[in-house]
C-alpha positions as CSV (number, residue, x, y, z in Angstrom):
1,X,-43.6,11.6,7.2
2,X,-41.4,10.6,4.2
3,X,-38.8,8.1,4.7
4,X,-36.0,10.8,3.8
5,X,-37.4,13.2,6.7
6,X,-37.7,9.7,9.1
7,X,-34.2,9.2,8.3
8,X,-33.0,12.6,8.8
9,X,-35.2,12.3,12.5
10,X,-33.2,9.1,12.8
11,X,-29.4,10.4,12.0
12,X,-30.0,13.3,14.7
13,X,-31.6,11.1,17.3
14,X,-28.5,9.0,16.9
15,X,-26.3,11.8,16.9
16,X,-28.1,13.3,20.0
17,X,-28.0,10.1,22.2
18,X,-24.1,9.0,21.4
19,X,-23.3,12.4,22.3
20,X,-24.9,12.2,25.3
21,X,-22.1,9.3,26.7
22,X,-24.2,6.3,26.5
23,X,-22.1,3.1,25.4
24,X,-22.4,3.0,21.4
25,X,-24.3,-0.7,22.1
26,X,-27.0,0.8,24.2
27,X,-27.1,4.3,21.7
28,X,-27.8,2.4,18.7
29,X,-30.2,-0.3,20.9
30,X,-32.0,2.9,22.5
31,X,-32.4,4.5,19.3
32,X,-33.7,1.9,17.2
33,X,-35.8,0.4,19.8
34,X,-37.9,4.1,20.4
35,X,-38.0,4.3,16.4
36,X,-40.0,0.8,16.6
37,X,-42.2,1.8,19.2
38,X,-43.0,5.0,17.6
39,X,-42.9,4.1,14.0
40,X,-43.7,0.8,13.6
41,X,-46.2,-2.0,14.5
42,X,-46.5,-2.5,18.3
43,X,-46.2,-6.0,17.6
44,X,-42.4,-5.2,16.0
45,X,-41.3,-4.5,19.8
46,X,-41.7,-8.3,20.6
47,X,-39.3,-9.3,17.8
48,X,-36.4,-7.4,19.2
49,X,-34.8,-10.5,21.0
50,X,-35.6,-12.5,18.3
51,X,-33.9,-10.2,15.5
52,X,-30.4,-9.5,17.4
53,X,-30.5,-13.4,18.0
54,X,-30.6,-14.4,14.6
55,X,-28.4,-11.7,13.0
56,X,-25.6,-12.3,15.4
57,X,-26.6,-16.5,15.3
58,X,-24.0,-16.5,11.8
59,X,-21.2,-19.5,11.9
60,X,-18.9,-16.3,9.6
61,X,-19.7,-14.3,13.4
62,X,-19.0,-17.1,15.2
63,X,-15.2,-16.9,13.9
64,X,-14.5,-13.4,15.5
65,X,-14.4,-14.5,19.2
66,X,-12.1,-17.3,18.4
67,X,-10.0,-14.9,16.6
68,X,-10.1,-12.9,19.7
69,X,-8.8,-15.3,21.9
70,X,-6.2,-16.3,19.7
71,X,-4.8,-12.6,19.7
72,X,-5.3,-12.1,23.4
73,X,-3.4,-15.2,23.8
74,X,-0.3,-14.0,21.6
75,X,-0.8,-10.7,22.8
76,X,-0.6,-11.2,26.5
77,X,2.2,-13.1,26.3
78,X,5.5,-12.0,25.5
79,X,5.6,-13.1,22.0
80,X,5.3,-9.5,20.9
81,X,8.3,-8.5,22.8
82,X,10.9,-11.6,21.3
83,X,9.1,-11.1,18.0
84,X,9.9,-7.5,18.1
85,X,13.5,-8.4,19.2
86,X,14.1,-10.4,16.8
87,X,13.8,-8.5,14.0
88,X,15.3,-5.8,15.6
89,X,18.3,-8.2,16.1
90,X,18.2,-9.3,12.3
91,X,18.0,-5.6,10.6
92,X,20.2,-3.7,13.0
93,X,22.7,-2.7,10.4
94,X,20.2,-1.3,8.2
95,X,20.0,2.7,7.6
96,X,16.8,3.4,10.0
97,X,16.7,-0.4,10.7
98,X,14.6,-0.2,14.2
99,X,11.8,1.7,12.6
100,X,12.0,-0.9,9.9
101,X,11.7,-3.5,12.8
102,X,8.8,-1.8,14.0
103,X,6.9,-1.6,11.1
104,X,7.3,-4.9,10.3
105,X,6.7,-6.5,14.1
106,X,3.5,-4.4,14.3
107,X,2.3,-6.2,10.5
108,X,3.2,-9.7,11.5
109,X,2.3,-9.5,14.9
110,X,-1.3,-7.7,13.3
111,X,-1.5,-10.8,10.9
112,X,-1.2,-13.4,14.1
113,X,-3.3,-10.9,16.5
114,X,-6.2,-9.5,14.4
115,X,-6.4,-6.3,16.0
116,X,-5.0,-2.9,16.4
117,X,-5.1,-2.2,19.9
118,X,-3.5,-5.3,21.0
119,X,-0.5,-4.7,18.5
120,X,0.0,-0.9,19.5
121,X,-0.2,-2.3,23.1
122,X,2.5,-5.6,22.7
123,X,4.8,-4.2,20.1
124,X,4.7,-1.0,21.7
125,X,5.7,-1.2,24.8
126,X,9.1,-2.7,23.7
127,X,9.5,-0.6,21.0
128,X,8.9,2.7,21.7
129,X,11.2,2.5,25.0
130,X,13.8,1.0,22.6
131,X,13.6,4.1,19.6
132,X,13.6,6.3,22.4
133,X,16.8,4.9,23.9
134,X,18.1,5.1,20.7
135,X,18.1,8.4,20.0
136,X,14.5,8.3,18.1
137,X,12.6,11.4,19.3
138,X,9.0,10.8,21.4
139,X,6.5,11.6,18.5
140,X,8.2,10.1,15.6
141,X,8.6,6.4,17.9
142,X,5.3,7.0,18.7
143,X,3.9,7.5,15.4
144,X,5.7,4.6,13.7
145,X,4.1,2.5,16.5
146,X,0.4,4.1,16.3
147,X,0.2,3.8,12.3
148,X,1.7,0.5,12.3
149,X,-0.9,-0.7,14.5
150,X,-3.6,0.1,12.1
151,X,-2.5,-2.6,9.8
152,X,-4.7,-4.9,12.4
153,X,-8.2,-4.1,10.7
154,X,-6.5,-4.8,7.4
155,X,-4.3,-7.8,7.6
156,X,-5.9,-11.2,7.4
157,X,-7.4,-12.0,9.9
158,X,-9.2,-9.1,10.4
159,X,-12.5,-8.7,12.3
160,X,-13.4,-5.8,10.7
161,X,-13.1,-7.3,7.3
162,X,-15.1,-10.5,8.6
163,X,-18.3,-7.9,9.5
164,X,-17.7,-6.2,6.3
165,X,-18.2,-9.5,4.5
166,X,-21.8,-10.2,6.1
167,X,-22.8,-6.8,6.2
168,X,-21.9,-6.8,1.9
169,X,-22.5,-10.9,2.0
170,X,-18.9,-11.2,-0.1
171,X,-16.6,-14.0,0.6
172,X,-14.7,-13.4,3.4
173,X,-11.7,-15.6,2.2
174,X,-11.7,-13.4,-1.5
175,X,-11.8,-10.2,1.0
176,X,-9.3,-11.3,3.1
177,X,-6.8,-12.4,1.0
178,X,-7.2,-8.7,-1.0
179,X,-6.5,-7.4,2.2
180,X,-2.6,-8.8,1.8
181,X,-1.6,-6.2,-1.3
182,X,-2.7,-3.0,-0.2
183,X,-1.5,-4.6,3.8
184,X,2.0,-5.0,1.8
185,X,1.9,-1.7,0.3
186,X,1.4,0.1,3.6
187,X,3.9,-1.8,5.2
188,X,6.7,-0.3,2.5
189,X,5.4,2.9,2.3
190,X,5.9,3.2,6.5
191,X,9.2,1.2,6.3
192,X,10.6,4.1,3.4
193,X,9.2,7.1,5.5
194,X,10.8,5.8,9.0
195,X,14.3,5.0,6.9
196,X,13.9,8.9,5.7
197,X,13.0,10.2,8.7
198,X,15.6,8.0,10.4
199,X,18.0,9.5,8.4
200,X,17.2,12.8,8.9
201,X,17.6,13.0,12.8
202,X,20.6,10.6,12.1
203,X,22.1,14.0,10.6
204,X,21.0,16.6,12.7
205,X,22.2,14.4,15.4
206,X,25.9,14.2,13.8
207,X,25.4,18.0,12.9
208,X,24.8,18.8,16.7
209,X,27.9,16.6,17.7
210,X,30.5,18.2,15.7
211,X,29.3,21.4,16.8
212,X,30.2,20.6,20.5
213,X,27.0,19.6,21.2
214,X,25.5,16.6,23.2
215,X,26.1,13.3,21.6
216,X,22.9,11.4,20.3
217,X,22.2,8.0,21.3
218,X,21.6,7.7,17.5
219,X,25.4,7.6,17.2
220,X,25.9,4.8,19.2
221,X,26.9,1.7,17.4
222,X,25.0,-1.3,18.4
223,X,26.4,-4.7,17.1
224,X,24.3,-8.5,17.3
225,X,26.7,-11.0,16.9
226,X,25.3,-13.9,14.2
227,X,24.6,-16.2,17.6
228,X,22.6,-13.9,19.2
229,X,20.7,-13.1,16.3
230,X,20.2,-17.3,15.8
231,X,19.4,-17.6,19.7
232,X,16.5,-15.2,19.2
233,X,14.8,-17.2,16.4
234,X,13.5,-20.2,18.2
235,X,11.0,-18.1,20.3
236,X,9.5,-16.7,17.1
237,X,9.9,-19.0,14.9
238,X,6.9,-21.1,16.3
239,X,4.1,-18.2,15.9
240,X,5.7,-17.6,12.2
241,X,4.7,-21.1,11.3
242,X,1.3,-20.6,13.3
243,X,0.6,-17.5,10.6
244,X,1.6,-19.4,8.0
245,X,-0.7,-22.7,9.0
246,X,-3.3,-20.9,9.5
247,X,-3.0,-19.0,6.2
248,X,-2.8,-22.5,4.1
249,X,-5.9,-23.9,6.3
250,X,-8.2,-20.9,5.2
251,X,-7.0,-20.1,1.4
252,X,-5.8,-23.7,0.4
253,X,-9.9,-24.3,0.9
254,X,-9.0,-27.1,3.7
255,X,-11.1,-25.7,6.1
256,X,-13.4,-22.7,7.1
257,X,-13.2,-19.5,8.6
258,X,-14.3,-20.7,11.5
259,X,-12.6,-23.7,11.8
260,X,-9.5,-22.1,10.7
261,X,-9.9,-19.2,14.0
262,X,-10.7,-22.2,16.3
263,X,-7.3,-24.1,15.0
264,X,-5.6,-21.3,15.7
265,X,-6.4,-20.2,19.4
266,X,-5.9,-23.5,20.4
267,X,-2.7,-23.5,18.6
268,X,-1.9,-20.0,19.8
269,X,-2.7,-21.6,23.7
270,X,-0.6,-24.4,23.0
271,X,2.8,-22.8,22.0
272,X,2.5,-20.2,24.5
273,X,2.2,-23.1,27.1
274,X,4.7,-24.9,25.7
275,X,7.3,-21.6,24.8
276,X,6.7,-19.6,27.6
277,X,5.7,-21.9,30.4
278,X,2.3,-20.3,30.6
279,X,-0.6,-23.6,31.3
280,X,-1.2,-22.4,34.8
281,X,-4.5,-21.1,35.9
282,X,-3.3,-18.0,37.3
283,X,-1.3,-17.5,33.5
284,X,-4.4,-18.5,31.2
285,X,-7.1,-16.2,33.2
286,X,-5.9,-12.8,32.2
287,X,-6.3,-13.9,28.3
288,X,-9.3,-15.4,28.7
289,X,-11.3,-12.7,30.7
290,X,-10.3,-10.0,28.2
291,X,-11.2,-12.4,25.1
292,X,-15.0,-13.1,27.2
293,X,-14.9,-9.4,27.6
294,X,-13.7,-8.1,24.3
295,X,-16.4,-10.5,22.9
296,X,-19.1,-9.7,24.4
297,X,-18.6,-5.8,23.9
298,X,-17.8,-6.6,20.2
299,X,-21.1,-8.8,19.8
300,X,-23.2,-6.8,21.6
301,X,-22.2,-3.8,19.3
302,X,-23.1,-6.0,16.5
303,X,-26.2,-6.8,17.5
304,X,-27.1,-3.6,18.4
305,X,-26.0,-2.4,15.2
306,X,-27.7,-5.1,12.7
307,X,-31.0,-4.2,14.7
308,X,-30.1,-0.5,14.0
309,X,-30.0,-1.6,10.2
310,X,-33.0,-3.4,10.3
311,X,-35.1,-0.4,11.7
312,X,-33.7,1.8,8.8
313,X,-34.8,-1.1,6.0
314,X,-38.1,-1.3,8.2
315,X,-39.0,2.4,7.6
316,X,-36.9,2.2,4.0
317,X,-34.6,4.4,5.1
318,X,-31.7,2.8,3.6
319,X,-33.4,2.3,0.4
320,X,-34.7,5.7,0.0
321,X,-31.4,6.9,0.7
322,X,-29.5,4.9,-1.6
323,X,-32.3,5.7,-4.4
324,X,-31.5,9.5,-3.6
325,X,-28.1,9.1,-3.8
326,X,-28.3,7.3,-7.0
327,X,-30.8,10.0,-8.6
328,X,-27.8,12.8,-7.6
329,X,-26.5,10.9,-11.2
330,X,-23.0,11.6,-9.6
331,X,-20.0,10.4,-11.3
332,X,-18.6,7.3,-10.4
333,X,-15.8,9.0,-8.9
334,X,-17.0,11.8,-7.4
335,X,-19.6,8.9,-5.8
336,X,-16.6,7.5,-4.1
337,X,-15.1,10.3,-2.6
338,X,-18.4,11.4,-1.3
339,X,-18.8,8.9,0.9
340,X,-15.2,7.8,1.6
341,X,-15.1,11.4,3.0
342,X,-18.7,10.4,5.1
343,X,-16.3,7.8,6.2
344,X,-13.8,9.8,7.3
345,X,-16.0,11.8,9.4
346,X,-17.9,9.3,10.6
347,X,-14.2,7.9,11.7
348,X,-14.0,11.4,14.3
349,X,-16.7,9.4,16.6
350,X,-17.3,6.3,15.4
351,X,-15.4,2.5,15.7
352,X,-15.0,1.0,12.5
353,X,-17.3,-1.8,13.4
354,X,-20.2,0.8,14.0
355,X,-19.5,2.6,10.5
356,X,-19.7,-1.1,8.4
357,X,-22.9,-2.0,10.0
358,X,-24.4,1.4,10.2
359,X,-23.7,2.3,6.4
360,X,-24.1,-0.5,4.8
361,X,-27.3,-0.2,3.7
362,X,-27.2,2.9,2.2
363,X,-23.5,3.0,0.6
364,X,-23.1,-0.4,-0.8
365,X,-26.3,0.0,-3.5
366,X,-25.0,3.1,-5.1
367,X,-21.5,1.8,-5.4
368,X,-22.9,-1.5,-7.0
369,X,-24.8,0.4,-9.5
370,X,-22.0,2.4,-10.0
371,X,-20.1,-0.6,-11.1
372,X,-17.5,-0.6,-8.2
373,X,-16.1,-4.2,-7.0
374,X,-17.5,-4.6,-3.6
375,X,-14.1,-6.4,-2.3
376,X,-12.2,-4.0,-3.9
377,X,-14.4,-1.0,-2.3
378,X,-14.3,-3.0,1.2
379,X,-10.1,-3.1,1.2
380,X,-10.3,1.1,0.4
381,X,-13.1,1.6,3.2
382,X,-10.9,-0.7,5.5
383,X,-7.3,1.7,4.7
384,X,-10.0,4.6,5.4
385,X,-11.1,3.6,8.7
386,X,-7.9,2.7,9.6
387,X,-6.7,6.4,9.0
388,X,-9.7,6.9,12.0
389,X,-7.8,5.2,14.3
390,X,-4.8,7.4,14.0
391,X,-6.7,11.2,13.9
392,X,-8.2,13.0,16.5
393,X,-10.8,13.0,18.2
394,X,-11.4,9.4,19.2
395,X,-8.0,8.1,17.3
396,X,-8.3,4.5,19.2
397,X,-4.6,3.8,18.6
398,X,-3.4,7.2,19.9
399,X,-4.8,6.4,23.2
400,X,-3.1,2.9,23.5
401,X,0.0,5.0,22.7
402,X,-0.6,7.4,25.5
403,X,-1.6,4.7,28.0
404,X,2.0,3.0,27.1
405,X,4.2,6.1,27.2
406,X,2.0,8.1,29.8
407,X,5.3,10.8,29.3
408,X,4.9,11.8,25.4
409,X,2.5,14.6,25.1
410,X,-0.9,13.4,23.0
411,X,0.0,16.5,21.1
412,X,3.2,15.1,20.1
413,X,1.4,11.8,19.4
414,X,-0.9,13.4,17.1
415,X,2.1,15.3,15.1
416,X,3.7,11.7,15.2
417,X,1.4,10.5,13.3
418,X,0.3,13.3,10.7
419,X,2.9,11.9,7.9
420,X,1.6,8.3,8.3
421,X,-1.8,9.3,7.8
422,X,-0.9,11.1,4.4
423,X,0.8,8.1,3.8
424,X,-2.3,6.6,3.6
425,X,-4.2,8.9,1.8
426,X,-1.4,8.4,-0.7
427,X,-2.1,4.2,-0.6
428,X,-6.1,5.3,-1.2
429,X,-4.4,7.1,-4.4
430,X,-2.5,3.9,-5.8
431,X,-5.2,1.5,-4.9
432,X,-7.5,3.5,-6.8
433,X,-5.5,3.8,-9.7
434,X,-4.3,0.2,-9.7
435,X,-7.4,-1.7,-8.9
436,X,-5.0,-4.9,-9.3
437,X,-3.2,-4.2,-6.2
438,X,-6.5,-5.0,-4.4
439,X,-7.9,-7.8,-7.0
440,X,-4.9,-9.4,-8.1
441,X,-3.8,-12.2,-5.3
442,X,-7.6,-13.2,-4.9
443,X,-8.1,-13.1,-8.3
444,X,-4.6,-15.4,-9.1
445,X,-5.7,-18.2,-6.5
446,X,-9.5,-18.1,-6.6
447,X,-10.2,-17.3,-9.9
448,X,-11.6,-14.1,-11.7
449,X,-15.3,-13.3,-10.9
């Protein structure tokens, strides 16, 4: 059998068996453990333990349960709720300030956390009551909250970018610190939509009033006096500086990925003992189960995966693919939308930690012969899966939304969420025509490849 009909064998067998229920882990372990027995050396099946030791045995993998725990630590506690307040608080007289506020709790609280669930989940539950209150209607709160979110697989420090860097063996300080542009530029781009949307029921609202009709909660003043806004800050000011020290650790060179996610979970368990009261036992427990858990899920998905991989180079799948790609003689656009649109799909039933290791192989060749900058390709591939999390069918964020505010219709979730992800499309536009938004920061304070 030719490797292109072996791989074609292997796609639908792994189509087949995920769509069956199993666990993606034990799919991609099942699959690539009945390829070895049938394809390959009967001696190959003894490795197995071996090969998903040592490809998940790597000091840059060793970072992402540290990372973990440092997020489950800021995210069980109630720093996304006085984080949220605050700059609530601060930007309260701004046109469409509390979808501002959201936004930009969900990107610093995404920058401190390192993943999207645990943002939609801590920002969200204080937010999308508060919107609502005020006037905001059910889908358009939960949108804001379900595409803001997404900026956890993109802002530093990101596990998804960390597996994307061994998977493409790039620097994973170079990748995250290209993450920050195109991070920044999604964080405007939702700030100006929610002003303008904002607005817009702001005026129906005042349109429905002075006909006689029911007056909105959006035409309630609400005033912060300066103290209150100054009482809020020392709560938050704390996990501010933790970003920051963290950020200075890893790109100032003083220490290493790992060192700098170890630093900050201790940190992160330190301030919230010492802000919030929570050292006790019975406080600390709930963290650290769903970091043990979270990990272990995460790891063995990665190991499954990379074993996955390594089945596929085995049978030189990958590199018959790639090769057939290549001899297409695409153009080096055309290339790229290709398979940023195989992302996309993949995106309808996969995690994004499943499409890095999965595709790797195969994708990353033709774009380096193409001439693409890996990093800068990883950052557009990053703002793609992230529009995964927010569409239908197995939209991760949309879920956490639903699990929040049980009472919004998924329907009106989805429709929340349908300008954001054009949004996006619309950042995939700009990064691609200005390369520099991506390249620019790591190329200023790490120096031009």
């Amino acid at each position: 059998m030719s490797p292109l009909a072996l791989g074609a064998l292997y796609g639908i067998v792994t189509i087949i068996v995920m769509c069956s229920g199993m666990p993606i882990a034990f799919a991609l372990g099942v699959v690539a453990t009945s390829f070895m027995y049938f394809f390959m050396p009967a001696s190959s099946l003894d490795t197995i333990t071996q090969n998903v030791y040592e490809e998940i045995a790597s000091v840059t993998l060793l970072s992402i349960p540290l990372f973990i725990l440092k997020g489950a630590a800021i995210g069980r506690s109630p720093a996304g709720r006085d984080l949220y307040s605050a700059i609530h608080a601060w930007l309260s007289k701004v046109p469409g300030g509390l979808g501002i506020a959201n936004v930009f709790a969900c990107a610093l609280f995404a920058a401190m956390a390192g993943s999207s669930p645990a943002t939609c989940s801590a920002i969200g539950s204080a937010g999308i009551p508060e919107m609502r209150r005020r006037g905001y209607s059910p889908g358009f709160a939960a949108g804001i909250i379900a595409a803001g979110g997404t900026l956890g697989i993109l802002l530093p420090p990101s596990i998804t970018m960390i597996l994307y860097a061994v998977a493409s063996e790039q620097s994973l300080g170079r990748l995250f610190l290209a993450g920050v542009g195109p991070g920044v530029l999604l964080v405007i781009l939702f700030a100006g939509y929610a002003v303008y949307r904002a607005r817009k029921e702001y005026r129906l609202a005042h349109e429905i009033y002075s006909q006689g009709g029911i007056k909105s909660a959006y035409l309630d003043d609400e005033h912060f006096t300066f103290a209150q806004k100054v009482e809020m800050l020392p709560r938050v000011l704390p996990f501010l500086i933790l970003l920051i020290g963290v950020m200075i650790a890893l790109y100032g060179g003083f220490a290493t990925p790992s060192e700098t996610a170890g630093l900050g979970a201790l940190l992160a368990i330190v301030l919230i003992a010492v802000v919030y009261r929570m050292w006790r036992p019975r406080d600390l427990m709930p963290f650290l189960n769903s970091t043990i858990k979270e990990s272990c899920m995460l790891l063995l998905i990665i190991g499954m995966s990379l074993l996955y991989s390594y089945v596929m180079s085995y049978l030189h799948i990958s590199q018959s693919a790639a090769q057939w790609v290549v001899a297409l003689h695409l153009s080096k656009w055309l290339l790229l939308a290709v398979i940023l649109l195989m992302v996309i799909v993949l995106g309808f039933f996969l995690p994004p930690v499943s499409i890095i290791l999965m595709t790797a192989p195969i994708i990353l060749p033709p774009l380096r012969e193409a001439g693409f900058d890996l990093i800068w390709f990883g950052v557009v591939m990053t703002v793609v899966m992230e529009m995964g999390l927010i569409h239908p069918p197995v939209g991760l964020n949309l879920f956490v939304i639903k699990n929040i505010a049980p009472d919004i219709p998924l329907s009106d979730v989805i429709k929340g969420t349908l300008p954001f992800l054009l949004l996006m499309f619309l950042a995939i536009i700009l990064l691609c025509l200005f390369p520099g938004i991506v390249t620019g920061l790591p190329d200023l304070l790490m120096g031009a490849r």
